[in-house]
N, C-alpha and C positions, 0 to 999 in steps of 0.2 A: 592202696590197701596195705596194711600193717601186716609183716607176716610174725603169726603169730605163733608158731615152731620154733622161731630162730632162737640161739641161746641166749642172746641180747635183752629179746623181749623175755626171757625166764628168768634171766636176770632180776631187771627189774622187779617183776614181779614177785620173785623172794624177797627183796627189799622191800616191797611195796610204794618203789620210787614211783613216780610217773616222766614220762621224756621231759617235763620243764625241770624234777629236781635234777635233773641228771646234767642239765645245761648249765641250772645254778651249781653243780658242785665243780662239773668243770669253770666255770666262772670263776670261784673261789681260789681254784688251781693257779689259774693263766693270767686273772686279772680282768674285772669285770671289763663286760663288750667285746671276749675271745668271740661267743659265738650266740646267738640268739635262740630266747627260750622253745623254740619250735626244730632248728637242728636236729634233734635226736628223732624227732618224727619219718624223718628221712632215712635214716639208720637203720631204723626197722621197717624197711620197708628192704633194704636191701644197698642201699648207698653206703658208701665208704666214707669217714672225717676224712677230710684234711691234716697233710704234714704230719706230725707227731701225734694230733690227737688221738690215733689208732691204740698207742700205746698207754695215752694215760690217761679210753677209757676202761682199758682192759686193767693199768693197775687201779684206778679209783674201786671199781667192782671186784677184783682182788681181794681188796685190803677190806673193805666195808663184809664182804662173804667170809674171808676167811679163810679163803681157797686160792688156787693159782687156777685164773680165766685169763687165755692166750690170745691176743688177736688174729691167730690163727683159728684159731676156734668160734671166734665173735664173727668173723667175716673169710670163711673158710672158700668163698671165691675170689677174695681178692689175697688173701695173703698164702701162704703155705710153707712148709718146716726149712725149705731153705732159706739165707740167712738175709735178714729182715731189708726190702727197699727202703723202709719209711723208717723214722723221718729222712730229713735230708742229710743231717748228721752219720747217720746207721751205713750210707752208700762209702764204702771208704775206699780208695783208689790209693795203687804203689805209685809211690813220686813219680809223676811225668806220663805216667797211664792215668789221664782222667777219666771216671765214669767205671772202671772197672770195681765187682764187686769182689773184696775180699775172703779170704776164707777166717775161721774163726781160732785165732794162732793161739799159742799159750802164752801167756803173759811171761811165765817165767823162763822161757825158752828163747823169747825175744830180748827180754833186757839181758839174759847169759850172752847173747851176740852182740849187745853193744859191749857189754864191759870188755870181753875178748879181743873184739876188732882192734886192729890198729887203726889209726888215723890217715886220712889218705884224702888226695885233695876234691873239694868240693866238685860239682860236676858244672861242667860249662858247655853251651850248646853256640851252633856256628848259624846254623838256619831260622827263618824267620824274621821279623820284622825285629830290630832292639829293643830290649823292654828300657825304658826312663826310668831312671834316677830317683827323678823325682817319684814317677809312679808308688814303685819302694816306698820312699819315707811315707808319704799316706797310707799306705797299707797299713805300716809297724802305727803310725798315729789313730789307726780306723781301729786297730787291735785296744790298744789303750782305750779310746771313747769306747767302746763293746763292754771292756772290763768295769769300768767307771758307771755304766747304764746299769748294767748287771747288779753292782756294787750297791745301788739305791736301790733297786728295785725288784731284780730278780727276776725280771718277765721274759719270758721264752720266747718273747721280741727280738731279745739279744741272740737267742739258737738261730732263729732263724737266718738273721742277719749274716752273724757269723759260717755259717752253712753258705751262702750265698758268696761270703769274700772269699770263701775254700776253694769253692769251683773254680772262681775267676784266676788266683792264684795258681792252681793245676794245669787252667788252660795260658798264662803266660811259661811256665816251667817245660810244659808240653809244645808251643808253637813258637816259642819267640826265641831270638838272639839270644845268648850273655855270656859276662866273662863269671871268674872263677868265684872273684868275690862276688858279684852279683848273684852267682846262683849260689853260695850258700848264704845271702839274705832273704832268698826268694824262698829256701828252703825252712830255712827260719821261722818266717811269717806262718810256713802251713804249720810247723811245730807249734808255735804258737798258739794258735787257730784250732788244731786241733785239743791242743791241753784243753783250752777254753770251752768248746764244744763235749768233749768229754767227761768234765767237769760238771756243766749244768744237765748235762744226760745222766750222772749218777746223782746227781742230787733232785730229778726226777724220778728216780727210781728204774731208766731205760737201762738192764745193765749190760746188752750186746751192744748196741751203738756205745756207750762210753767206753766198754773194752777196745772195739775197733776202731774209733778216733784214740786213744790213747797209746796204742800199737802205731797208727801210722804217723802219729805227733814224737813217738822214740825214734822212728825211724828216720824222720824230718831231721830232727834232730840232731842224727847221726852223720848225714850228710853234711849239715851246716855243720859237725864238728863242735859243735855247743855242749862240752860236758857237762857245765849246771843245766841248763835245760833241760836236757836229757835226766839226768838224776833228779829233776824238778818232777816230769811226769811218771817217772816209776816210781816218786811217793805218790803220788795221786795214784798209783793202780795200787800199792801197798794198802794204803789210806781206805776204799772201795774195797779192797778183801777184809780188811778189818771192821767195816761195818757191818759187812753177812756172817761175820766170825771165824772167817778162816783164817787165822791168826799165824797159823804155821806160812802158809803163805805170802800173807802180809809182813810177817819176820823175813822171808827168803828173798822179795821183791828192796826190803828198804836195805837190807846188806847188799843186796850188788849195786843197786843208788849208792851206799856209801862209799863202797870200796871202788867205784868205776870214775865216781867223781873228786876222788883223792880227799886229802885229809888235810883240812885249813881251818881260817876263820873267817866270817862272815856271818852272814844273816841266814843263808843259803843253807851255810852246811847246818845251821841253829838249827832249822826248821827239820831236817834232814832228822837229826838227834831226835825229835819235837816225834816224828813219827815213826820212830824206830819204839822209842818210849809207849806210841800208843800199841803198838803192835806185842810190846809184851805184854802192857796189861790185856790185853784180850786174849793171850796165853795166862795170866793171872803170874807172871813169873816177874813178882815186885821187886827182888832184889836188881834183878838188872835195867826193869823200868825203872826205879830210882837211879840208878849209876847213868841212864840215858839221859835223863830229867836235870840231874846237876850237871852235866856235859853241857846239854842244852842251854840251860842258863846262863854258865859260862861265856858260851858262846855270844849267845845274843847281846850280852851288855858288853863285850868288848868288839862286836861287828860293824866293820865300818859300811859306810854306803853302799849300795847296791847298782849303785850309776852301773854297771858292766852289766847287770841283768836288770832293765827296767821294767820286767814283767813281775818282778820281787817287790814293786811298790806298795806289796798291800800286807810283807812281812814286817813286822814288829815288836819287840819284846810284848805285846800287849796280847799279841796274839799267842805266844807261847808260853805266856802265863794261864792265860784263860784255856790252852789246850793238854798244859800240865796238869790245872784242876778236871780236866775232863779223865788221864790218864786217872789219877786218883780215885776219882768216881767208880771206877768201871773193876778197879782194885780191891771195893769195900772202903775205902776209909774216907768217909764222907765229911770228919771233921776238917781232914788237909785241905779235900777237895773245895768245899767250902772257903776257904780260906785264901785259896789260890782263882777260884771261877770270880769271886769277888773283886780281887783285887783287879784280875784281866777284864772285866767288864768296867770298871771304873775307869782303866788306863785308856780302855776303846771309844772310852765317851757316843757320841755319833757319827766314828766313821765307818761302821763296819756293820747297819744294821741288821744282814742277816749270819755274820756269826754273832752278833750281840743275843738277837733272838733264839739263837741254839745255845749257846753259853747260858743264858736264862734260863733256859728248860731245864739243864743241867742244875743249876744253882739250886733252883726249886724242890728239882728231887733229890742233891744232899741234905737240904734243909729239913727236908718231911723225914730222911732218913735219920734227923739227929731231933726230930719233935720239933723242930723251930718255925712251930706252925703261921708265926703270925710271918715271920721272914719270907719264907716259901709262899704263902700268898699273896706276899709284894712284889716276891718275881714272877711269879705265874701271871699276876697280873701286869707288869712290865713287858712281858714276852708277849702275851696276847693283845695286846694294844699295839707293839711290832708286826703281830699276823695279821694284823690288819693292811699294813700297808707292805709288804714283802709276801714275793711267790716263793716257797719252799715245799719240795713234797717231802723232802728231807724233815721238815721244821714242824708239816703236818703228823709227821706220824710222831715225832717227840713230844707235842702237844697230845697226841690222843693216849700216846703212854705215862703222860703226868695227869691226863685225865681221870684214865682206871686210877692211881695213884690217891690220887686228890681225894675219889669217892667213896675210900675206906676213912676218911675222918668226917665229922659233922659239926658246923657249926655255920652262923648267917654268913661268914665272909667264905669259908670255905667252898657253900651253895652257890655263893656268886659268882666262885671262880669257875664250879663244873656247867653252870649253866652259860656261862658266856664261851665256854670251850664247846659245848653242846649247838651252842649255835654260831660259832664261826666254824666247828667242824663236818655241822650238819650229821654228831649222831644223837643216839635217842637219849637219853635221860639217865638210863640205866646204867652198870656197870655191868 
């Protein structure tokens, strides 16, 4: 029997969904065959999803309402205000205590203790069975293939997975042998693991699980001694304040990134520049996001290999072109911005197709910002033909903000573009 109080089933009901749309839109999320059009039947009755889905059906209802609905609230017997089990991601344990759950640290109080710290030797355990060698290099290989899935596809396949090689990592770090150098490769891998994990949890929208794998991936980090690393994931918590707009924050997180991981060249520090740059345009303070922007470029065309960090494989000049036209964008000036998303999307051809896809989005809406209507329909409809085959919830909501966008002009290709965003997004018609 349905219960028909719960907020779930009220939900719905202000949407006037029924539990099959709610299957299909999570479908559209996760990737068709996540879960079966009758699941939500269960739901409402008093059943709890599976893994992560807790979270994004509280954000899909969210975003579709308007409002913040918590899964605390959706399922107020299985969840409650302390800090979240689900998913598998969100449980974040101190190096070498598996399973314990974190508290909810300040981001920028934890990267203040990296850059401070001195250096000090990795940690190495006596007891237990030896961890192999080999074991190691699979890992750091199993990391790579995760990245590479993820890279084509974007399917919360790869959270899981990688959720799954965390544990096991935890529990060799926790129960086994090793020497020094071994434990800071072992420690590595969770930095790793967790960047990766915290990553596809803000680009679902989860944003305590990404803080908490992103906190205990510095911390990894800090053990292996891995200063790019390190300085790799506090741009990603930078990166994640700048997209909710906390900019002041996102400024304070990518200078201690800068200054902890010294001042060089490569590809590393490029990126570094790359989103220090975006951090003052979301403070609107373009004098010094330009001066980051040409640092940046600098950078990038004279950066050699990244062999010393192969987790940087997927940095580019391509990609900081196209993330320079994003700084632009967010600045007002949509003629540069144009001119730089364009050029970075040419340079990425097909390897990157979901920043290709957010790169697009962008394109589209300097284009409509400079009238170049037929342009911006070319990429709106490039980008959307990518949502087709890429999970982003990231990617979703920049689609449905080029959507409203789209539906203040009129004309047959215009229609074509809000109707096909209309029903890959699953909203109504309207603006």
């Amino acid at each position: 029997m349905l219960n028909e109080t719960s907020l779930l089933t009220s939900c719905l009901a202000r949407l006037e969904w029924s539990p099959e749309r709610l299957a299909r839109e999570i479908n559209k999320h996760c990737g068709s065959g996540t879960i079966s059009s009758k699941a939500p039947y269960n739901w409402l009755k008093g059943a709890r999803p599976r893994r992560q889905l807790p979270y994004l059906v509280a954000q899909i209802v969210s975003e579709r309402l308007g409002e913040s609905v918590t899964v605390e609230a959706l399922w107020p017997q299985h969840f409650s205000s302390t800090p979240r089990p689900e998913p598998a991601a969100a449980t974040i344990a101190e190096p070498g205590a598996p399973g314990t759950p974190a508290a909810d640290p300040d981001p920028v109080a934890v990267a203040l203790d990296w850059m401070l710290a001195d250096e000090q030797e990795p940690p190495s355990q006596q007891r237990g069975e030896e961890v192999n060698p080999a074991a190691v290099d699979m890992l750091f290989a199993r990391v790579r293939q995760l990245r590479e899935l993820d890279d084509s596809s974007g399917t919360p396949l790869a959270m899981d997975w990688a959720s799954q090689d965390l544990q096991w990592v935890r529990k060799l770090v926790a129960k086994h042998s090793y020497d020094a150098p071994t434990g800071a490769q072992l420690h590595r891998v969770i930095a790793e693991l967790c960047q990766f994990i915290g990553w596809l949890a803000a680009d679902m929208g989860m944003v305590r699980p990404s803080r908490s794998c992103f906190v205990e991936g510095l911390r990894a980090a800090r053990l292996a001694n891995d200063r790019s690393l390190a300085a790799y994931i506090i741009s990603c918590m930078s990166y994640r304040a700048a997209w909710d707009g906390r900019g002041t924050e996102a400024l304070r997180l990518i200078g201690i990134a800068r200054r902890g991981a010294g001042h060089g060249t490569g590809i590393v520090e490029a990126l570094l520049a790359t989103r220090q740059a975006r951090a003052y345009a979301c403070l609107r303070d373009e004098t010094a996001c330009h001066r980051a922007l040409d640092e940046a470029a600098d950078l990038s065309e004279s950066a050699p290999s990244s062999l010393d960090s192969p987790w940087a494989y997927w940095l580019t000049p391509a990609v900081m072109v196209a993330d320079a036209g994003r700084a632009w964008l967010e600045l007002g000036r949509p003629k540069r911005a144009e001119r730089e998303l364009a050029r970075g999307i040419d340079l990425l051809g097909t390897s990157q197709p979901r920043n290709t896809l957010l790169h697009l989005t962008s394109l589209a809406e300097a284009r409509l910002k400079l009238r170049e209507l037929d342009g911006a329909t070319a990429a709106a409809t490039h980008a959307l033909s990518l949502a087709e085959e890429v999970t982003s919830l990231r990617a979703q909501v920049r689609l449905s903000t080029l959507r409203r966008l789209f539906s203040r002009y009129d004309s047959a290709e215009i229609r074509q573009v809000v109707q096909r965003a209309d029903d890959l997004l699953g909203c109504c018609s309207v603006p």
